[in-house]
C-alpha positions in Angstrom: -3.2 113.9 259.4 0.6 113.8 259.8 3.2 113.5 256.9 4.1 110.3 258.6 1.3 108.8 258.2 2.2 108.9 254.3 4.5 106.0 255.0 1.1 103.8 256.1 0.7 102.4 252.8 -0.9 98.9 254.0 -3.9 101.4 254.6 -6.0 101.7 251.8 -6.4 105.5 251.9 -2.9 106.0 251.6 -2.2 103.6 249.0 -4.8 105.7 246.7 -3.4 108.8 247.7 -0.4 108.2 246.3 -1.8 105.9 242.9 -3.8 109.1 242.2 -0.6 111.8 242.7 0.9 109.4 240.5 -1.5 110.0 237.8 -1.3 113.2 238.3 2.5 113.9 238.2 2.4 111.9 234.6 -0.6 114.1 233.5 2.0 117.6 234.1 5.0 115.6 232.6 3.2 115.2 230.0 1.5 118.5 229.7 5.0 121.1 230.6 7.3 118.5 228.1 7.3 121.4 225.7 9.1 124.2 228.0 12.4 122.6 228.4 12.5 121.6 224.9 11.8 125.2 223.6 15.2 126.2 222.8 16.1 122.5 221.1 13.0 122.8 218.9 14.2 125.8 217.7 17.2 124.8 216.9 16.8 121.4 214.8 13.7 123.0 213.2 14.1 126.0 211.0 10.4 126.5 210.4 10.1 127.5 213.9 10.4 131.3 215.6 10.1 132.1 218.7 6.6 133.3 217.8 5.7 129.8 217.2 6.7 128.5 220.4 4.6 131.6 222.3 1.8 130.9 220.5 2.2 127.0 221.7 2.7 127.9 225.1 -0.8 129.8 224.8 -2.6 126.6 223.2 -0.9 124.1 226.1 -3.4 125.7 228.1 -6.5 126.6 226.3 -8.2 124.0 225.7 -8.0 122.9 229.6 -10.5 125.3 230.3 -13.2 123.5 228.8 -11.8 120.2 229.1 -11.7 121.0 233.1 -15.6 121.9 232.9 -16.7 118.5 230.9 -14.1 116.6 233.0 -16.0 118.2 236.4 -19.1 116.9 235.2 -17.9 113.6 234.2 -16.6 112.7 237.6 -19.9 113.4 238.9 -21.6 110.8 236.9 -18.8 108.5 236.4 -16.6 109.0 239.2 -13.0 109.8 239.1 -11.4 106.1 238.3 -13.0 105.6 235.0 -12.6 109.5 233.9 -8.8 109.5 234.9 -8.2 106.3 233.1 -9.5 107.3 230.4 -7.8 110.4 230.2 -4.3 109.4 230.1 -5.4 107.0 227.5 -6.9 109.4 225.2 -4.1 112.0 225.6 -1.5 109.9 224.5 -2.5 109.8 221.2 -2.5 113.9 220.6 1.3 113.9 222.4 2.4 111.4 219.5 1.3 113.3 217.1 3.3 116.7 218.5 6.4 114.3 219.0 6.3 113.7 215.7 4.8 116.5 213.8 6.4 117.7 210.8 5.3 121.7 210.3 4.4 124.3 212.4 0.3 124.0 211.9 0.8 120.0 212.7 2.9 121.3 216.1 0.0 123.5 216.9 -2.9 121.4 216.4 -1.6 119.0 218.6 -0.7 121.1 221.1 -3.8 122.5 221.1 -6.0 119.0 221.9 -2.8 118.1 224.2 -4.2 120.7 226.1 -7.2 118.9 227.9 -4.5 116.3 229.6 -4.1 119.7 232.1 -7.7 118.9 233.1 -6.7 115.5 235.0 -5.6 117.8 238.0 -9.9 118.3 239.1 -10.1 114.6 239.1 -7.6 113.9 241.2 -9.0 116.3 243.6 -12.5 114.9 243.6 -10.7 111.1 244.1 -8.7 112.6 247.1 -12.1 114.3 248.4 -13.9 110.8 248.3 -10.9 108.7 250.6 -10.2 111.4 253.3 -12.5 113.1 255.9 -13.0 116.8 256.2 -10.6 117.5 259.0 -7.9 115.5 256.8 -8.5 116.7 253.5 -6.4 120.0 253.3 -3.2 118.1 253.8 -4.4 115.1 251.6 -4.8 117.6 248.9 -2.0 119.2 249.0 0.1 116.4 249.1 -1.7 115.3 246.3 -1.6 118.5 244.0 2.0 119.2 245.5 4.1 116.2 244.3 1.6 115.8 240.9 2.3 119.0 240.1 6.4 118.4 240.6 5.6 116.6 236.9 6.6 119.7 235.6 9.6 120.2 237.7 10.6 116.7 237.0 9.9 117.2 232.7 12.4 120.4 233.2 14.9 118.6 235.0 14.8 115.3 232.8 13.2 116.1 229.5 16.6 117.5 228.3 18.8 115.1 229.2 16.8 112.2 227.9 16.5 114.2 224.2 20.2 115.2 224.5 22.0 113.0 226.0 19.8 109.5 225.9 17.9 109.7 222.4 20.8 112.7 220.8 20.3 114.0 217.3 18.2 116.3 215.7 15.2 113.6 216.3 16.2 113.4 220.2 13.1 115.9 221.4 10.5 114.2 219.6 11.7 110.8 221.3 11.6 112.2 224.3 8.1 113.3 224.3 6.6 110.2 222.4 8.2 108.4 225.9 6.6 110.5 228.1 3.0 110.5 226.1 3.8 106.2 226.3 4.5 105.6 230.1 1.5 108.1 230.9 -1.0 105.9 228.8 0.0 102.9 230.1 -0.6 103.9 233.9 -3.8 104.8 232.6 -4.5 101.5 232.2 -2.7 100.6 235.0 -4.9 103.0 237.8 -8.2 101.1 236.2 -7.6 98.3 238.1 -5.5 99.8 240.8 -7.9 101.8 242.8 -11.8 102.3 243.4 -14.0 105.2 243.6 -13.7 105.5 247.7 -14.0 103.1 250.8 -17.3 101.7 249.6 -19.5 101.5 246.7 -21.5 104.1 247.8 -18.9 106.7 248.3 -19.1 108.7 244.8 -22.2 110.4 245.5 -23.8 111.6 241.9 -25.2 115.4 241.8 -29.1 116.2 241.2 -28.5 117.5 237.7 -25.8 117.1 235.1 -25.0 119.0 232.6 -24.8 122.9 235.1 -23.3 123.4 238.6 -26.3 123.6 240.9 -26.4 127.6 242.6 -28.9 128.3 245.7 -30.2 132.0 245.0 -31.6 134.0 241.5 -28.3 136.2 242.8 -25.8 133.0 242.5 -28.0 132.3 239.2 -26.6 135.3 237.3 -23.2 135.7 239.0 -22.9 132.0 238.2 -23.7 133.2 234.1 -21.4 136.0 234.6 -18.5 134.0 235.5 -19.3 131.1 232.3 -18.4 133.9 230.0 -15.1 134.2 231.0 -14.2 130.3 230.5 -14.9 130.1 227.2 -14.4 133.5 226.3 -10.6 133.6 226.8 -10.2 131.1 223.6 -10.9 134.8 221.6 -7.8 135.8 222.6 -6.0 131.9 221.2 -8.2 133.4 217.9 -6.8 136.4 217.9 -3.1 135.2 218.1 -3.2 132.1 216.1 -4.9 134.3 213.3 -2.1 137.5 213.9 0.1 134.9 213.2 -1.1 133.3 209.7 -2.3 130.1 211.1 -6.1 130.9 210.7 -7.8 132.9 207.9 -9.9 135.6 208.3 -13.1 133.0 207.5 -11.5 130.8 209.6 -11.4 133.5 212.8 -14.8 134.1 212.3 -15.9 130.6 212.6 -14.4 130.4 216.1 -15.7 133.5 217.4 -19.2 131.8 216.2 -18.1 128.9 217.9 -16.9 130.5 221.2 -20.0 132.8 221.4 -22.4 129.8 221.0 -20.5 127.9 223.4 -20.8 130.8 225.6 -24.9 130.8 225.1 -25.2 126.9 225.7 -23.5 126.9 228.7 -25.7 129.9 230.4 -28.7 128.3 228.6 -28.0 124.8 230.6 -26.9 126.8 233.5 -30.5 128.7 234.0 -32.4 125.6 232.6 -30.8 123.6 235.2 -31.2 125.4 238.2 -34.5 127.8 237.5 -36.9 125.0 238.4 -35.4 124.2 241.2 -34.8 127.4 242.7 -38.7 128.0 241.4 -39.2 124.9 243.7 -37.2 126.1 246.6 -34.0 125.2 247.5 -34.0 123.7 251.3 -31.8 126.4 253.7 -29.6 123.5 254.5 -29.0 122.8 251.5 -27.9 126.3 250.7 -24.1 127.2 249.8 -22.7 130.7 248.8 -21.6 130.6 245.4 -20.0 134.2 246.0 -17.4 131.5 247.8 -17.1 130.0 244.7 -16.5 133.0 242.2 -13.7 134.4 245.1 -11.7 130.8 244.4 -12.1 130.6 241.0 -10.4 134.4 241.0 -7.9 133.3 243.2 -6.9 130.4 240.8 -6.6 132.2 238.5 -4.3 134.5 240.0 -2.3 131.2 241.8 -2.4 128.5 239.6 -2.7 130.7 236.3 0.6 132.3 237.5 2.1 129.3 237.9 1.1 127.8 234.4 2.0 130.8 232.7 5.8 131.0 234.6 6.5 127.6 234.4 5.7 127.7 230.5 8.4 130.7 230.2 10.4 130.4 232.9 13.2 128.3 231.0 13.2 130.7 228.3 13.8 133.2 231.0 17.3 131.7 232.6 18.8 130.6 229.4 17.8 134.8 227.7 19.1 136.7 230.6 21.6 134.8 232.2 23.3 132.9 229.0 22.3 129.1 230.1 22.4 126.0 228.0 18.7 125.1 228.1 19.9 121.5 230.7 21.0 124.4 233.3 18.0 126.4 232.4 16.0 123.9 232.9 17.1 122.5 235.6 17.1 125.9 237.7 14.0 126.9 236.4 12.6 123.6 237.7 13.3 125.4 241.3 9.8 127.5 241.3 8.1 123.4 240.7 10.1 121.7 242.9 9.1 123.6 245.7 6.0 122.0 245.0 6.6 119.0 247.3 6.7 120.5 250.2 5.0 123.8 249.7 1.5 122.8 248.5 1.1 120.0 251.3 1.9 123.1 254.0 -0.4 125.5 252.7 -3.3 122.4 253.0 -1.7 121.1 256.3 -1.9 124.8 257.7 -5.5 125.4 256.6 -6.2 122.0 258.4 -4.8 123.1 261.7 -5.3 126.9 261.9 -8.5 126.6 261.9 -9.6 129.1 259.5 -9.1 128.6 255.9 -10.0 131.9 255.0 -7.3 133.8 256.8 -4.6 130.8 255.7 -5.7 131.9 252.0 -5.8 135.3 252.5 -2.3 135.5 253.9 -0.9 133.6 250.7 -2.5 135.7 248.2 -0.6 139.0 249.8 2.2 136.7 249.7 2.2 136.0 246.3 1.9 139.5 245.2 4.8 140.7 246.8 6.6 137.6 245.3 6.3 138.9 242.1 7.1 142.1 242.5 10.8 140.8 243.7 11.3 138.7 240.6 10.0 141.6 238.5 13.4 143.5 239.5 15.6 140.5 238.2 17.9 141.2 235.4 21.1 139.9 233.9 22.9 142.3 236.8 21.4 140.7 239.3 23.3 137.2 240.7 21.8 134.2 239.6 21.7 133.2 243.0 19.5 135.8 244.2 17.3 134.9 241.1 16.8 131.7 242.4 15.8 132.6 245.9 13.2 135.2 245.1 12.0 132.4 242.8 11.4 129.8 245.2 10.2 132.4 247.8 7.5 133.4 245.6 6.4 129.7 244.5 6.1 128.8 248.2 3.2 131.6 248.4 1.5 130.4 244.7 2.0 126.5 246.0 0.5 127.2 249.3 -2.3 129.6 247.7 -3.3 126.4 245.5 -3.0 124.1 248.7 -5.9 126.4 250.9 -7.6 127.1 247.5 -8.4 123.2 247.4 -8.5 122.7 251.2 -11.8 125.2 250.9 -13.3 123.0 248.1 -14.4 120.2 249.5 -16.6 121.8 252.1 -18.5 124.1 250.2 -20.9 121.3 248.7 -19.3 117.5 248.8 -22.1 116.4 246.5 -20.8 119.2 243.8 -17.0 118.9 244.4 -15.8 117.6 241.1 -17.9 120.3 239.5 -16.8 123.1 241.7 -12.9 121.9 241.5 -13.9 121.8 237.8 -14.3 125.7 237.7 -12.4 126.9 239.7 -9.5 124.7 238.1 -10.6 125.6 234.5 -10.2 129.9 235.7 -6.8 128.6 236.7 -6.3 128.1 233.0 -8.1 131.5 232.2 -5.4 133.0 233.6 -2.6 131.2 232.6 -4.2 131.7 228.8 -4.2 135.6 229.9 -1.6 135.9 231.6 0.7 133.8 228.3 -1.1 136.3 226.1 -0.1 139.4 228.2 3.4 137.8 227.8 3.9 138.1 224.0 3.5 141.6 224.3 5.8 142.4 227.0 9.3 141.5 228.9 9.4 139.2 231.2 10.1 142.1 233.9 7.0 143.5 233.0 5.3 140.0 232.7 6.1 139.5 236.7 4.8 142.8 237.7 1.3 142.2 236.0 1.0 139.1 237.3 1.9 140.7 240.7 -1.1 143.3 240.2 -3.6 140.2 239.5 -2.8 138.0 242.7 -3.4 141.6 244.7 -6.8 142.2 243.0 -7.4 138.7 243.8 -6.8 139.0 247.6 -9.4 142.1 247.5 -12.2 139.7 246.3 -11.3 136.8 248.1 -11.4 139.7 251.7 -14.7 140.5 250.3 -16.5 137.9 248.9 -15.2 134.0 250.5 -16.6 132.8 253.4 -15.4 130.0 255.8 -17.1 126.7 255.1 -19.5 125.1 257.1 -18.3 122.2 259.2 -14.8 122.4 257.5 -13.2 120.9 260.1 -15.1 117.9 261.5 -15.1 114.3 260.6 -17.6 114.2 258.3 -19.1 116.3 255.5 -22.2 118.4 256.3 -25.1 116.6 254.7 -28.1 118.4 253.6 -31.6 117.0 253.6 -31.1 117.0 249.7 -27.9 115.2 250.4 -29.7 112.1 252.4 -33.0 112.3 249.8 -30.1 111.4 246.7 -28.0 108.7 249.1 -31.3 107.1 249.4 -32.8 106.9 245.8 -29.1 105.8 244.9 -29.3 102.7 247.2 
């Protein structure tokens, strides 16, 4: 697939490709409206510290993570029109609410359940999946995730001048998000009747077993447990903060370490009760995958897409600290590590589509990203603002590309589990943006880039280790497993 063929829009493919990136770019308008307002809020309202807005950083993420697993397991058994819909819908009504909150706790709350609209990102990658062939998909992908994701380049670059200069006043940030929160709900309604769940009726293929990702081995089995503990286990560390902060009593904190640690149980519980009668059974050997493939992505999002979460929630904050910016010119240059989104996600799929080994493509990123973040960890107010801006976009091209092969390696592990395995792997992108945002109220921002550094390196070492190039990732058709063909059948 060719960037030209993008233009193609009387074919059908096309024309959902770019309904869905749509969708997607509203979702991350939406969902990074806060950053490039940070310094405004704090400003009008005297309530607010910069303490508060740290601690609403870390809640615009948390509740993604499990709001990425459900959503995976939605578009399973609902498919990925009705799901993203639906979504954009829903979300509206928790943006309105933060638009027009009226104390901290209120701010917070909302923030919090605005959270899940981060989890539209996994359905837009199972939609891609289900119009483009294997051979096609890294570039479709990226292209998709590339110029969505630019939502949060374009909420830095716009979000400021509609509250200042459009709306004005004390009042002109809340305006400017109730907008955003308006148009997003009514393309929801709008990609309803826009586009279908693939080619043909039968496209959306639904998985053996809701409610657990399917694993092949007693090995994947408890490596699959291990890694549910970290997805809802990060919210301890939202507890821990939003109590350190007098938002949440003592009781209070206790309740939701309850809460987190039965979550944690019921997921592992479904998890075993899901797949130990099957693996009891005997799983087919063609319908085998390696879910070590699986845990080496979800670390690897994490360490990409985590990163770029947690720096696009500060990086405003960052320009308009060190280098004495009004927060339009903040934003605005801090928009530079998203922009690059546009053209850097798409390469890092198209390469893993043409190299011919998507392993190697993501391997080469992940070095890539590390060293990116040692360069920006040397920035200060000494350096030239110029140079600031280079190393950033040099180091976004690695994280965009990363998150390009990351979901150009998806597809082909298991089509028939796709929304589920984009689910997880999305949702440890949160874990580490939830992390990585908590590691940041304890530290400078020089220090913040270096740790971040550290994690994309760790990252490479399980992904040399443990991820394995995908079956028939380069053909014109999925592989399809006897399993596969047994569910296409009883599904008509």
């Amino acid at each position: 697939m060719h960037a030209k063929e993008l233009l193609e829009v009387e074919r059908r493919d096309i024309r959902a490709l770019h309904y869905t990136w749509i969708a997607f770019f509203l979702t991350f308008y939406v969902w990074f409206n806060i950053a490039p307002l940070a310094t405004s809020m704090l400003q009008t309202e005297s309530y607010l510290t910069p303490d508060h807005i740290k601690l609403f950083l870390i809640a615009n993420v948390a509740l993604t993570i499990p709001g990425r697993v459900i959503v995976g397991m939605a578009l399973d058994r609902f498919g990925p029109r009705r799901v993203f819909s639906i979504l954009m819908v829903v979300m509206a009504i928790p943006t309105w609410f933060f638009a027009f909150g009226n104390s901290a706790t209120q701010l917070f709350v909302s923030r919090l359940f605005m959270s899940i609209v981060g989890a539209g990102f996994v359905v837009g990658i199972h939609m891609t999946t289900l119009w483009f062939k294997p051979k096609d998909i890294g570039f479709a992908e990226g292209f998709y995730a590339g110029w969505g994701n630019f939502g949060s380049a374009a909420a830095a670059i716009t979000i400021p001048t509609v509250a200042l200069q459009f709306f004005g006043g004390d009042d002109g940030w809340r305006w400017a998000i109730a907008l955003s929160g308006l148009l997003m709900a009514l393309y929801g309604v709008a990609y309803w009747f826009l586009i279908t769940d693939g080619p043909e009726v039968g496209t959306h293929k639904k998985s053996r077993k809701a409610g657990a990702l399917e694993v092949s081995t007693w090995k994947d089995l408890w490596l699959y447990c291990l890694f549910i503990i970290p997805l809802y286990g990060v919210l301890s560390l939202l507890v821990y903060r939003t109590q350190a902060m007098g938002f949440l009593s003592a009781t209070g904190g206790i309740i939701c370490y309850g809460v987190i640690i039965v979550m944690v149980i019921y997921q592992i519980y479904k998890a075993i009760s899901v797949n130990l009668p099957m693996i009891k059974a005997g799983i087919p050997e063609d319908d085998k995958y390696p879910f070590k493939s699986v845990a080496a992505l979800n670390v690897s999002y994490f360490a990409n897409f985590g990163a770029e979460l947690a720096v696009v929630s500060m990086l405003p904050m960052f320009f308009a600290t060190t280098w004495k910016l009004d927060p339009t010119a903040a934003g605005l240059i801090a928009s530079t590590f998203a922009f690059v989104n546009l053209w850097a996600r798409p390469l890092g799929g198209y390469i893993s589509d043409k190299i011919g080994n998507r392993r190697l493509v993501m391997l080469v990123y992940m070095f890539g990203i590390g060293v990116g973040f040692v360069l920006m960890g040397v920035l200060n107010a000494e350096w030239p603002l110029f140079i600031a801006v280079v190393f950033t976009i040099l180091c976004s091209v690695f994280v965009q590309g990363a998150e390009g092969a990351t979901f150009g390696i998806i597809p082909s592990i298991k089509r028939r589990l796709t929304g589920q395995i984009s689910g997880m792997a999305g949702a440890y992108g949160n874990v580490g943006a939830v992390f990585y945002l908590f590691i940041y109220t304890f530290v400078e921002p020089n220090q913040f880039f270096y740790i971040i550094a550290v994690g994309a390196f760790i990252a490479w070492i399980i992904c040399y280790f443990w991820l394995a190039e995908p079956e028939n990732a380069f053909g014109d058709e999925y592989k399809m497993s006897s399993v596969d063909r047994q569910i296409a059948a009883e599904q008509g």
